[in-house]
C-alpha positions as CSV (number, residue, x, y, z in Angstrom):
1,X,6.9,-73.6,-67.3
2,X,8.2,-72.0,-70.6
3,X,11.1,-69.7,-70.1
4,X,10.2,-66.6,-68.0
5,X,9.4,-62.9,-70.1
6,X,10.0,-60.3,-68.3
7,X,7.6,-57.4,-70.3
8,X,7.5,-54.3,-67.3
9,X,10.7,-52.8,-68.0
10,X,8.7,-49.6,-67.3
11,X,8.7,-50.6,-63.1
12,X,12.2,-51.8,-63.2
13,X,15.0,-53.1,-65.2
14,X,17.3,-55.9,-65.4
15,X,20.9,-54.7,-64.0
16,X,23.8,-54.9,-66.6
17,X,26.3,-56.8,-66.4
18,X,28.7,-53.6,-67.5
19,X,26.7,-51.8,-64.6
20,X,27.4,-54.5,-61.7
21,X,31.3,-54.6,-62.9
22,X,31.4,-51.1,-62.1
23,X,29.4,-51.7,-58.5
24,X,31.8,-54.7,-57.5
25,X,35.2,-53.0,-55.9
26,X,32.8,-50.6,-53.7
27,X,31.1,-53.2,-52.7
28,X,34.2,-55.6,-51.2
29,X,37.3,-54.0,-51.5
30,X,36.8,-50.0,-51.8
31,X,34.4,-50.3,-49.2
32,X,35.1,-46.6,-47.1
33,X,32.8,-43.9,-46.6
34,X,33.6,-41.2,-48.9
35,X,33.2,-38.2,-46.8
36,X,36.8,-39.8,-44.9
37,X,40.2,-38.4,-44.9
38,X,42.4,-41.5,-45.3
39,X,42.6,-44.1,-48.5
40,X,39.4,-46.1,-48.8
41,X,37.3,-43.4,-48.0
42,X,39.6,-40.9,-50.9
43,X,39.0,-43.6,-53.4
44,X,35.0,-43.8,-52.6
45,X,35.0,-40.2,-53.0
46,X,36.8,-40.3,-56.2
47,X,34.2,-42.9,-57.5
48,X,31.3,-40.6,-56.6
49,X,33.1,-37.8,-58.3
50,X,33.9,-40.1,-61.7
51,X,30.4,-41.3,-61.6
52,X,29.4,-37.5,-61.2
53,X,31.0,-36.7,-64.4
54,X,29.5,-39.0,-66.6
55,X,26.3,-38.4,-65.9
56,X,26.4,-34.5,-66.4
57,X,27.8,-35.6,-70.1
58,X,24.6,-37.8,-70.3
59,X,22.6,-34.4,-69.1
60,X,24.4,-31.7,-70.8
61,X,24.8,-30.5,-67.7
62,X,27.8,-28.9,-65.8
63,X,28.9,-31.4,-63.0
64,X,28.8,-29.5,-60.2
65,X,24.9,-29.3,-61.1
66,X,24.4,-32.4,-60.7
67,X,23.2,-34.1,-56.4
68,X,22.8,-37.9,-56.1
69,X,19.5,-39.3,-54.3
70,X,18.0,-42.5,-53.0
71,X,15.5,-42.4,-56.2
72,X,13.1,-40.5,-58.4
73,X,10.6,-40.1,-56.1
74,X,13.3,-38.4,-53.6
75,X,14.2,-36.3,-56.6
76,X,10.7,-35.7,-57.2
77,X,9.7,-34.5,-53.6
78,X,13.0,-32.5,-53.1
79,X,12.5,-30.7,-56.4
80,X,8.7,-29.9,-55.8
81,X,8.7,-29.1,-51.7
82,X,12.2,-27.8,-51.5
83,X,11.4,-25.0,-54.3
84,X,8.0,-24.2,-52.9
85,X,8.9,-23.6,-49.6
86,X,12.2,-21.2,-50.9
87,X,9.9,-19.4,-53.0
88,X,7.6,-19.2,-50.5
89,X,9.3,-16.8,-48.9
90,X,9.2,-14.6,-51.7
91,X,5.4,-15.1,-51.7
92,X,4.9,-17.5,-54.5
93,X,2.9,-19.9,-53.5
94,X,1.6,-21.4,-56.8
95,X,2.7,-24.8,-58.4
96,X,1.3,-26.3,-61.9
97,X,1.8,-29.9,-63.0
98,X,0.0,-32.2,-64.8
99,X,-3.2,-34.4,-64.1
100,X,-0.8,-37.6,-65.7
101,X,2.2,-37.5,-63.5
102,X,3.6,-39.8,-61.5
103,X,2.0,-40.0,-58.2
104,X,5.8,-39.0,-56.4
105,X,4.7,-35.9,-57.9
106,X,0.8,-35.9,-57.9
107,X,1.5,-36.8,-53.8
108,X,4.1,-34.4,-53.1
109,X,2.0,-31.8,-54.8
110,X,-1.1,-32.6,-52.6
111,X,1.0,-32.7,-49.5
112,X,2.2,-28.8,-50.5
113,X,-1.9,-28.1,-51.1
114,X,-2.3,-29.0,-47.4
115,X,0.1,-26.9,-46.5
116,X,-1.7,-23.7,-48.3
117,X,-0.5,-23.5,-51.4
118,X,-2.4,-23.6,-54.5
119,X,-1.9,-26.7,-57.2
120,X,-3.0,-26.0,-60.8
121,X,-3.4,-29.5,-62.5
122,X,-2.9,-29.5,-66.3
123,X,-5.7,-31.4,-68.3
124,X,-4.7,-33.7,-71.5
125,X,-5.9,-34.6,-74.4
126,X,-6.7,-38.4,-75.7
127,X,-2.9,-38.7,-76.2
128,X,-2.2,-37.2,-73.1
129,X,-0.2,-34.5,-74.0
130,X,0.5,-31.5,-72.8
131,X,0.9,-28.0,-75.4
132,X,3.0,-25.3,-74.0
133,X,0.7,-22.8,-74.4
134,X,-1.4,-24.8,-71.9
135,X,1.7,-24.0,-69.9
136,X,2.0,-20.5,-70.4
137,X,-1.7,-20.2,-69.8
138,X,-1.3,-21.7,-66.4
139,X,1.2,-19.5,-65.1
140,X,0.9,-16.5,-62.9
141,X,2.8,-13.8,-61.1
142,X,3.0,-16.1,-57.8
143,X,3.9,-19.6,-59.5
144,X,7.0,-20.7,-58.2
145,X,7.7,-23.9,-60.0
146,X,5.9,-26.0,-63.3
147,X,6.9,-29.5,-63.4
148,X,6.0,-31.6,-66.3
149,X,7.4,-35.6,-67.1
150,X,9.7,-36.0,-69.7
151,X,7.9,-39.2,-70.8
152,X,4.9,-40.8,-69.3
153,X,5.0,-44.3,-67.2
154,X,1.7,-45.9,-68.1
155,X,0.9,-44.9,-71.7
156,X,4.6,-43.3,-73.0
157,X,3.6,-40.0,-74.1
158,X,6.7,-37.7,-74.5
159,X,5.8,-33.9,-73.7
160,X,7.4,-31.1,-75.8
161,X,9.8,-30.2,-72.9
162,X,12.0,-27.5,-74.8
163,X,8.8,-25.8,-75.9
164,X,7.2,-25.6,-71.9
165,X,11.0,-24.7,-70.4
166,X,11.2,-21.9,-72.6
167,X,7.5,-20.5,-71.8
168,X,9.3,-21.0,-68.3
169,X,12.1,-19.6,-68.7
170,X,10.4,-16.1,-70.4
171,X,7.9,-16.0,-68.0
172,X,10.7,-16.4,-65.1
173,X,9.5,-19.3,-63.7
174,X,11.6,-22.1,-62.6
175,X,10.9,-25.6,-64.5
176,X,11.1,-29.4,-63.4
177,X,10.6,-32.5,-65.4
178,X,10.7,-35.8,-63.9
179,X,12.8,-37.4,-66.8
180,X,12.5,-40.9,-65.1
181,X,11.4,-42.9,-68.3
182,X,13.3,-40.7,-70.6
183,X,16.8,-41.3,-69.0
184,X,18.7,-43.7,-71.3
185,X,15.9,-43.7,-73.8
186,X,15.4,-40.6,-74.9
187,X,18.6,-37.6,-75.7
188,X,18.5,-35.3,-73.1
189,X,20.0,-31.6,-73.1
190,X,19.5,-29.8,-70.1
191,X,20.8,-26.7,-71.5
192,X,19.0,-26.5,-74.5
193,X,15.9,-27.6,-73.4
194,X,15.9,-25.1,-71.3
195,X,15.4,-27.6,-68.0
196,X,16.0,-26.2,-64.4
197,X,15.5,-29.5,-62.5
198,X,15.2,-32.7,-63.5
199,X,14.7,-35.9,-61.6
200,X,16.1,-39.9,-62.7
201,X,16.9,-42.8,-61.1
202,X,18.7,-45.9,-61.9
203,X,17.1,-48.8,-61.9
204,X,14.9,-47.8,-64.9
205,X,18.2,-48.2,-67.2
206,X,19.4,-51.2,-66.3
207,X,21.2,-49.7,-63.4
208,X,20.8,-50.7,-59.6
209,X,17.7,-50.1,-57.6
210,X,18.1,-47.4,-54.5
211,X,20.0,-44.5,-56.5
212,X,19.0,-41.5,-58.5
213,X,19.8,-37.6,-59.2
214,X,18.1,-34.5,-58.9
215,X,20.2,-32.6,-61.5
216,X,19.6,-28.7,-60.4
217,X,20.4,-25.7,-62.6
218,X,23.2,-23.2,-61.1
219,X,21.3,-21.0,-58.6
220,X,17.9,-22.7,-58.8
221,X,18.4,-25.3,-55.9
222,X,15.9,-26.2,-53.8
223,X,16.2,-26.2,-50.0
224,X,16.9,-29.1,-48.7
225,X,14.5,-31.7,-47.9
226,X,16.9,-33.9,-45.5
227,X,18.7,-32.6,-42.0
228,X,22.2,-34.1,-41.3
229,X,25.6,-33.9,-42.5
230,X,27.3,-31.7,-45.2
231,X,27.2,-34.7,-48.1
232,X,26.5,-33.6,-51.5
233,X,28.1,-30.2,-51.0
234,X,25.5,-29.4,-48.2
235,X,22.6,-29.9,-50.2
236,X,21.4,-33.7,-49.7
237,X,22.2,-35.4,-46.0
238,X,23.2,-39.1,-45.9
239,X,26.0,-41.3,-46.5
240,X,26.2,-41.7,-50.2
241,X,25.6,-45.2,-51.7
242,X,29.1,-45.4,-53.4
243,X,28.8,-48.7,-55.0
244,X,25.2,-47.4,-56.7
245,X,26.3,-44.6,-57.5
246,X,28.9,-46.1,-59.6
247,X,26.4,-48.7,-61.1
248,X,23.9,-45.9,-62.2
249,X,26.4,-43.7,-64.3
250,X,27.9,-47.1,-66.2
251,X,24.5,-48.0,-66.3
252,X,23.3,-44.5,-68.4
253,X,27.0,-44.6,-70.1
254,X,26.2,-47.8,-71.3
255,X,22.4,-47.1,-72.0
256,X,22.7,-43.8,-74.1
257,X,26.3,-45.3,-75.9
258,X,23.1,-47.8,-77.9
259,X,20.4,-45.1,-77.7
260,X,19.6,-44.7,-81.3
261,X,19.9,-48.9,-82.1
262,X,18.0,-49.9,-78.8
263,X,15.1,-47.2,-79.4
264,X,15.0,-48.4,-83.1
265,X,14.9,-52.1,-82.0
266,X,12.2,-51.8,-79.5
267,X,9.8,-49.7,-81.5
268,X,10.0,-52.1,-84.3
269,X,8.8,-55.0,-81.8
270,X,6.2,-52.8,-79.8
271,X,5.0,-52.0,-83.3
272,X,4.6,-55.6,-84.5
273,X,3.0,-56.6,-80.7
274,X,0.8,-53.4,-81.3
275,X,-1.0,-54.5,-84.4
276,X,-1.7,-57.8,-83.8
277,X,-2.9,-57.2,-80.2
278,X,-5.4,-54.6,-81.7
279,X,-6.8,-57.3,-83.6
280,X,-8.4,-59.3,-81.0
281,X,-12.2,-57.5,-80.7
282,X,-12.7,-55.2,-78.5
283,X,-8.8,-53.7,-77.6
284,X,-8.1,-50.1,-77.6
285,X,-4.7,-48.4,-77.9
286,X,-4.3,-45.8,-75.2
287,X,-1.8,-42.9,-76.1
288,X,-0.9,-43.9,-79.3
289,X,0.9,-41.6,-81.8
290,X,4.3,-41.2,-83.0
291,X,5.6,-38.7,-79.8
292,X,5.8,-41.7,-77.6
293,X,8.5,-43.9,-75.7
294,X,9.7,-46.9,-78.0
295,X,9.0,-49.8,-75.9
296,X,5.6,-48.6,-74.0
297,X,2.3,-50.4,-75.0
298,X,-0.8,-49.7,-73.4
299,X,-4.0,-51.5,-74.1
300,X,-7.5,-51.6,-73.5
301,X,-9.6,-54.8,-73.6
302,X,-13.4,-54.6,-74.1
303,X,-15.0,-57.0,-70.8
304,X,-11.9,-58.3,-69.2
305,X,-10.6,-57.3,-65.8
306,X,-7.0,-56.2,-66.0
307,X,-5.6,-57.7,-62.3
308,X,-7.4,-61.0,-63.8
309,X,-5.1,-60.8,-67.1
310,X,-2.4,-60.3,-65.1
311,X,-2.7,-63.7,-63.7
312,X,-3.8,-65.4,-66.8
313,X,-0.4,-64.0,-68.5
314,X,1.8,-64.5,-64.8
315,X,0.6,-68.2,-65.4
316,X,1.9,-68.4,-68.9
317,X,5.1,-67.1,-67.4
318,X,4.7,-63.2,-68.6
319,X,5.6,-60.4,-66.6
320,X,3.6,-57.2,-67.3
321,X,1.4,-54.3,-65.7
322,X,-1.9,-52.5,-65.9
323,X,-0.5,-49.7,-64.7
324,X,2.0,-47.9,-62.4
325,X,4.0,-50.4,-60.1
326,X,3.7,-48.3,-57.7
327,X,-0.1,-48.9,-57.7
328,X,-0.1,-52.7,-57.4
329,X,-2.7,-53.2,-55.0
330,X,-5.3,-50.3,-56.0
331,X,-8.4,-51.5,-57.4
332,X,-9.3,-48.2,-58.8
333,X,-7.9,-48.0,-62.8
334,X,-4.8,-45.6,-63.5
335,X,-5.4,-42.2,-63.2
336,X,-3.1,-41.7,-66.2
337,X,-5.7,-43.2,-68.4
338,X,-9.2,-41.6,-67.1
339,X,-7.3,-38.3,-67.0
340,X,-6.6,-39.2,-71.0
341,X,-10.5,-39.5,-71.0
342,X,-10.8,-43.3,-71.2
343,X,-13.9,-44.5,-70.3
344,X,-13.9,-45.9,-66.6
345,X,-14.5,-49.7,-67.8
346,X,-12.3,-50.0,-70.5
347,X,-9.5,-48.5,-68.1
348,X,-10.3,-51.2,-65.3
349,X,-8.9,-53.3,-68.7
350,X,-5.9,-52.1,-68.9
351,X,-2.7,-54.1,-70.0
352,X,0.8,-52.1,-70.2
353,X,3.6,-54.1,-72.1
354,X,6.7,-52.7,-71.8
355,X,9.8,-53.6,-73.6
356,X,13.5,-53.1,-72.7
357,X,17.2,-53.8,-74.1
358,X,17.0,-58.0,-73.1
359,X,13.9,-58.4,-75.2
360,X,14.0,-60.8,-78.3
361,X,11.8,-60.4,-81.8
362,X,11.1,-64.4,-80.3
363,X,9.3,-63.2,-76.6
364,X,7.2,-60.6,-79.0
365,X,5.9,-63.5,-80.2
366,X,5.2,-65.2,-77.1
367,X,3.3,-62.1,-75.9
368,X,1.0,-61.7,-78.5
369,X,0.0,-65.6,-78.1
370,X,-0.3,-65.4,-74.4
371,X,-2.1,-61.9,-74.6
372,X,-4.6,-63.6,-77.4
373,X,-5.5,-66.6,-75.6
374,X,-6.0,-65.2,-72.1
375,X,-8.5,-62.4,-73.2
376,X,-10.2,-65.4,-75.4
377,X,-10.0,-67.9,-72.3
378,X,-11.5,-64.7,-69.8
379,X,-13.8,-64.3,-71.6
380,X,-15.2,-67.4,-72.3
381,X,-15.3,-68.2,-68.4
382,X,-12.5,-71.1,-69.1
383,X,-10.2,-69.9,-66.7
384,X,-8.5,-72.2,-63.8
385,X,-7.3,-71.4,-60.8
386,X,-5.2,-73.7,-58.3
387,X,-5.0,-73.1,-54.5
């Protein structure tokens, strides 16, 4: 088999080497649990602390602001449940999100239903966007919380964030944005984007898998979600997963250090994938427009079963989705993309190509010729199948 192209960078990344150098001593020799008094457990702490550091630069954010987690989803639920049962109390009981969010949310915001309060779910347009006013419309005297993504998995759409934190942030309402797709892609200013929680996680950046941060705005932290120990300055129970921890701030260093060149790269190949793909009959971009991530494609194919592409292209040794990773399995089509008001068949014929930093202008290539002939051999029936 041909060399092996890894196209999903949207469900995980490739770690960096720069990122793994930085995990290596806390995995053998500064092995000690940082919440202990003597050596090895002073020098985990002080890793925890560096690794703090650098990614409240990446955020804007003041350290102290800043709690590490197991992932986004963790981030996700903390942010969501921990604010509406604090708020609760203060008999707000109102929560609006979006219909295209990541199912960490979409879940965790179903879970809070059950438990009596009230879930407003924002519609979207064919882009899948999201206006502030939309926002603002939403909100009422007993909303305790709006979250909105940053950047969406399946189709990339980037939401005007600055514009909905400040209808927030007049109307007095705490704001949330799962900024999972965003972090290391897309600049990020907490402060200025007016951003009182924001969920990441690692391994979307080339860092290690297992790690993320729920970075929560001076006095707007949620209660917890876990019971235990005092780690995190009381706020998040657990042994914290030192060597990660380190990976996941060399890992953003190192991502937003090549922002600008990386986003311009990518783009530039998604672009070139993008109009040759649309070529074959019967594909359909989903999401386009310029407000999107650079290296998410998402594409519609005209009778062609997406799970069945998958294979076609997993046997020419491409890697890529028709959705949300977290969805493999599901024969129903993405949410993301009927909520975006594409029609229930083209949707079951999905393809999402995602590029990241270890893509080559030669691989492009290769997808568009593997993508080509396996919608031609599906649907011509010449499709072979051993075992």
């Amino acid at each position: 088999m041909k060399e092996f192209i890894y196209a999903d960078n949207a469900a995980t990344t490739r770690l960096s080497e720069y990122a793994l150098e930085a995990m290596t001593p806390y995995l053998k020799e500064h092995y000690g649990n940082p919440s202990s008094l003597y050596a090895i457990g002073r020098e985990a702490h002080r890793a925890i602390e560096d690794a703090r550091k650098k990614i409240a630069s990446a955020l804007h954010a003041p350290a102290g602001d800043v709690y590490f987690t197991s992932c986004g989803t963790e981030s996700d639920n903390w942010a969501l449940k921990g604010t509406a049962r604090r708020l609760a109390k203060e008999g707000k009981k109102h929560i609006v999100t979006t219909a295209i969010e990541h199912h960490a949310i979409l879940h965790a915001a179903e879970s809070l239903r059950e438990d009596g309060f009230e879930v407003t779910l924002l519609p979207v347009g064919a882009g899948g966007r999201i206006s502030a006013e939309a926002v603002r419309d939403a909100i009422r005297p007993d909303t305790a919380l709006v979250s909105v993504m940053y950047a969406n998995n399946e189709i990339g759409t980037i939401q005007p964030i600055a514009e909905i934190g400040a209808v927030c942030r007049e109307a007095g309402v705490l704001f949330h944005t799962d900024a999972v797709q965003a972090a290391g892609i897309l600049p990020i200013d907490v402060k200025e984007q007016n951003i009182d929680m924001l969920s990441i996680s690692a391994h979307k950046f080339n860092g290690p898998k297992g790690t993320g941060v729920l970075y929560c705005r001076k006095g707007a932290c949620p209660d917890n979600l876990l019971d235990g120990g005092a780690q995190e300055r009381g706020h998040r129970s657990g042994t914290e997963n030192v060597a990660c921890i380190a990976g996941m701030a060399a890992a953003l260093e190192e991502s937003c250090g090549m922002m600008k060149e990386k986003a311009e790269r990518m783009a530039a190949m998604r672009d070139e994938i993008q109009a040759r793909i649309l070529r074959i009959p019967g594909a359909y971009l989903n999401g386009g427009g310029a407000d999107r991530l650079p290296g998410i494609l998402n594409v519609s194919f005209e009778k062609i079963d997406g799970e069945a592409l998958l294979f076609e292209l997993d046997l020419k040794g491409i890697a890529a989705s028709s959705g949300s990773a977290c969805t493999s399995g599901s024969v129903d089509p993405s949410h993301v993309l009927l909520a975006a008001g594409v029609p229930y068949q083209l949707a079951h014929g999905s393809l999402r190509i995602s590029l990241g930093r270890y893509n080559t202008e030669e691989e492009a290539e290769r997808i568009v010729k593997g993508v080509t002939e396996a919608v031609e051999d599906l649907r011509a029936g010449r499709v072979k199948r051993n075992g």
